[in-house]
C-alpha positions in Angstrom: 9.8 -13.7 2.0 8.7 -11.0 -0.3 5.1 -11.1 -2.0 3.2 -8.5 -3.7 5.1 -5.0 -2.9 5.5 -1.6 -4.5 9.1 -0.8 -5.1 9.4 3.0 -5.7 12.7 5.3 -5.8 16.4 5.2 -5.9 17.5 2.0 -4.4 21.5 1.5 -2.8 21.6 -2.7 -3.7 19.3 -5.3 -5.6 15.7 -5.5 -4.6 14.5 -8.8 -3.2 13.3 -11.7 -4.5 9.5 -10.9 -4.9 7.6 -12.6 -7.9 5.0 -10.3 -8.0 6.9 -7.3 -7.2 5.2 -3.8 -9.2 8.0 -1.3 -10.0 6.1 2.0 -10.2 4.8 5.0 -8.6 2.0 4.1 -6.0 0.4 7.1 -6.3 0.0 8.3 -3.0 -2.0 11.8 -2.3 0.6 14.0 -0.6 4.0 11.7 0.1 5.8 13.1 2.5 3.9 15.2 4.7 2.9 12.7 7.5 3.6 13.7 11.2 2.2 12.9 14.6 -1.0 11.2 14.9 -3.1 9.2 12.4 -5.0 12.2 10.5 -1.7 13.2 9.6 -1.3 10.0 7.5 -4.0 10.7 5.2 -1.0 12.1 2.3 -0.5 8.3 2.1 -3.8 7.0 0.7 -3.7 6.1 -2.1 -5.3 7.9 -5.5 -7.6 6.7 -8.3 -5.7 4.7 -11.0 -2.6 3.4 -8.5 -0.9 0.2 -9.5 -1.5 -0.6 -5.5 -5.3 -0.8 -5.9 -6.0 -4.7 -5.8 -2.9 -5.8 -6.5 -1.8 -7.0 -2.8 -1.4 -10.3 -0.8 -3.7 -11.0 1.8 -2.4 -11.9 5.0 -4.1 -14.3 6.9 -5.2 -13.1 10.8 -4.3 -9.1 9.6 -8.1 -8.1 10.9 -11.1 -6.8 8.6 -10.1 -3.2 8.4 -7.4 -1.2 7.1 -5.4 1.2 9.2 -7.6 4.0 8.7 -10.4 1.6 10.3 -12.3 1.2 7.0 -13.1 -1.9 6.3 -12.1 -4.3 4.1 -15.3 -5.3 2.2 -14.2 -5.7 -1.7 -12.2 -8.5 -1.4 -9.4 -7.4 -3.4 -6.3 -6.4 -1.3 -4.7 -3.2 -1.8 -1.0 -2.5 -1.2 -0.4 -0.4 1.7 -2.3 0.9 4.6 -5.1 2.3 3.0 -8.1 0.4 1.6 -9.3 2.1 -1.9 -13.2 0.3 -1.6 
């Protein structure tokens, strides 16, 4: 099942069945310049004015912070790994 996801770039075959699926850019920092190690992750966050910024599904049992360990305190879900509070 597919619920509440960003679909960005060239894609090969159909996307899936997602009724709230957003087709745009999610704004990310600095895409594509991740690497070893969690610090290195931080070109993923997303920026001011993303489609991704309360517009996600929350999942039961996922924990109280995001995987930067900043909680998750607004009650709006983001898209992503990163928590825009």
């Amino acid at each position: 099942m597919f619920r509440g996801n960003c679909y960005f770039g060239p894609w090969k075959n159909a996307l899936p069945e997602d009724p709230q699926a957003i087709l745009a850019d999610p704004m990310f920092e600095a895409p594509g310049t991740g690497g070893l190690g969690i610090e290195t992750l931080k070109g993923y966050i997303l920026r001011k004015g993303s489609p991704c910024i309360d517009a996600g599904v929350k999942v039961p049992g996922a924990g109280e912070r995001d995987y930067f360990g900043n909680p998750l305190k607004d009650g709006k879900t983001d898209i992503g790994a990163f928590e825009a509070n």
